[in-house]
C-alpha positions in Angstrom: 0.0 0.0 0.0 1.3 3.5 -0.4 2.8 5.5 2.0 2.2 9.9 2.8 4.8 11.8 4.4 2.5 14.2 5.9 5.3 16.9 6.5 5.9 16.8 3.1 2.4 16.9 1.6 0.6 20.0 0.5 -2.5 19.3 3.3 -5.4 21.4 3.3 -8.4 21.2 6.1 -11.9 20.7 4.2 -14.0 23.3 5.4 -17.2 21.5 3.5 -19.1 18.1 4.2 -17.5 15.7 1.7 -19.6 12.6 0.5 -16.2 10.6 1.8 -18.1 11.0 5.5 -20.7 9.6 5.1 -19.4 6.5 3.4 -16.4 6.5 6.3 -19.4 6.2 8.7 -21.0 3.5 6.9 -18.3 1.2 6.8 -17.7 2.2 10.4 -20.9 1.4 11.6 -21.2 -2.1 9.6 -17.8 -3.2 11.3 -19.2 -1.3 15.1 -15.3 -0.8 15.4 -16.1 1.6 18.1 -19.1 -0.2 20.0 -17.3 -1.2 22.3 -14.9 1.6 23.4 -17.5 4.9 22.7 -20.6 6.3 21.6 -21.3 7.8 18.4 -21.5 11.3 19.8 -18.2 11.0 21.2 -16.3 10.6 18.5 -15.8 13.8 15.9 -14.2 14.2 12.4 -11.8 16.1 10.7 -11.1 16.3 6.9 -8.6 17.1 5.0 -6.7 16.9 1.7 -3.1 16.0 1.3 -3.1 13.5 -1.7 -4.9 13.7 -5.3 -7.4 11.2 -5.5 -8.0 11.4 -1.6 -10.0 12.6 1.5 -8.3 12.0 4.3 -10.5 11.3 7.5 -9.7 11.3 11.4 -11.6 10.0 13.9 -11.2 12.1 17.2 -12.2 11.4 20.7 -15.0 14.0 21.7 -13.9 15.1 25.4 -17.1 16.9 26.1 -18.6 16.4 29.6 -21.4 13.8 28.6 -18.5 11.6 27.3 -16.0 11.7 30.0 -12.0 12.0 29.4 -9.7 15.5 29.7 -11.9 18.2 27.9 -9.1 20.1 27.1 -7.7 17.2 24.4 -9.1 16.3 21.5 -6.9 12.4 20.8 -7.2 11.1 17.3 -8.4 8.0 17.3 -8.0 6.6 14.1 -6.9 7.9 10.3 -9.2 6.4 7.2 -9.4 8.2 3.8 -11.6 7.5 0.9 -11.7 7.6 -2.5 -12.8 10.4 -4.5 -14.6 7.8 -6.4 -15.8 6.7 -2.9 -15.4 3.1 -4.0 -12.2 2.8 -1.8 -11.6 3.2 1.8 -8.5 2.5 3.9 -7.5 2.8 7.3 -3.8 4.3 8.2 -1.8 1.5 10.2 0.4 3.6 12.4 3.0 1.2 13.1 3.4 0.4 9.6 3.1 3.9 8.4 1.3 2.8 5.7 -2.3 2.7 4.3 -4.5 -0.6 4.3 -7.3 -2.1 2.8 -10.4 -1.0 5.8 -10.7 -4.6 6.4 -7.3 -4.7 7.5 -8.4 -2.5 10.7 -10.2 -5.6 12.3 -6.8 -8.1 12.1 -5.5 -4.9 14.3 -8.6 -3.8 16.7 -11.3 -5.6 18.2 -14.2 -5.2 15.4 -17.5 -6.7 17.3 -19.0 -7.4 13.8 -16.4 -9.6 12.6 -16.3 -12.2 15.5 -17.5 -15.8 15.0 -19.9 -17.7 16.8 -21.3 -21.3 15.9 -25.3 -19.6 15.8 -25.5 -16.5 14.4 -27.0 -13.6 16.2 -29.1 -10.5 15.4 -27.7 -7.7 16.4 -29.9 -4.2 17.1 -29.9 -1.8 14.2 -27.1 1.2 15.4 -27.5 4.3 14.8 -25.3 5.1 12.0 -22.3 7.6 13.5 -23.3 10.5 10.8 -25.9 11.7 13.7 -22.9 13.0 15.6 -20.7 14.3 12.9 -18.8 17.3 13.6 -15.2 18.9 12.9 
């Protein structure tokens, strides 16, 4: 996968809603990569620009009082971008310093949606993260 050296990169912050976010949130929701660890209004995006082709996405940790944590940081959590055909979406594997297929983040994190079971189970429908969407 290809690598970004972000100090090098001409980065720009998107001041307008891309249709990468919503699809980000999709895929999010599907995998409930975050069930476990936050709620949906706890998390917040940022967008940005830093390679043709690209919308670069990262998922930040919402510190506001309902949520709990220091409310004077704002952590990222994770770093996805998306196609500008938004038929692609990968996830930035930190240790690797490299881009990865999105279904690469679950080999990596706990992804509830992806465990096995011998019965399958319904799960409740989620609300899909777009609902708290912010940056």
């Amino acid at each position: 996968m290809a690598t970004v050296d972000v100090a090098k990169a001409d980065c720009r912050l998107l001041e307008y809603l891309s249709p990468a976010l919503p699809v980000l949130e999709q895929k999010l929701d599907k995998l409930q990569l975050y069930r476990d660890r936050t709620r949906p209004e706890c998390l917040s995006y940022m967008l940005w620009s830093c390679e043709r082709g690209w919308t670069e996405i990262a998922v930040h940790g919402n510190h506001k009082p309902s949520c709990g944590g220091d409310p004077s940081t704002f952590p990222a959590v994770d770093h996805f971008r998306v196609s500008w055909d938004l038929k692609a979406v990968q996830w930035y594997d930190l240790p690797s310093a490299e881009y990865l297929p999105l279904q690469k983040v679950c080999e990596h994190q706990k992804c509830p949606s992806q465990k096995t079971s011998g019965s399958k189970v319904a799960r409740a429908a989620r609300p899909a993260l777009s609902a708290s969407a912010s940056y």
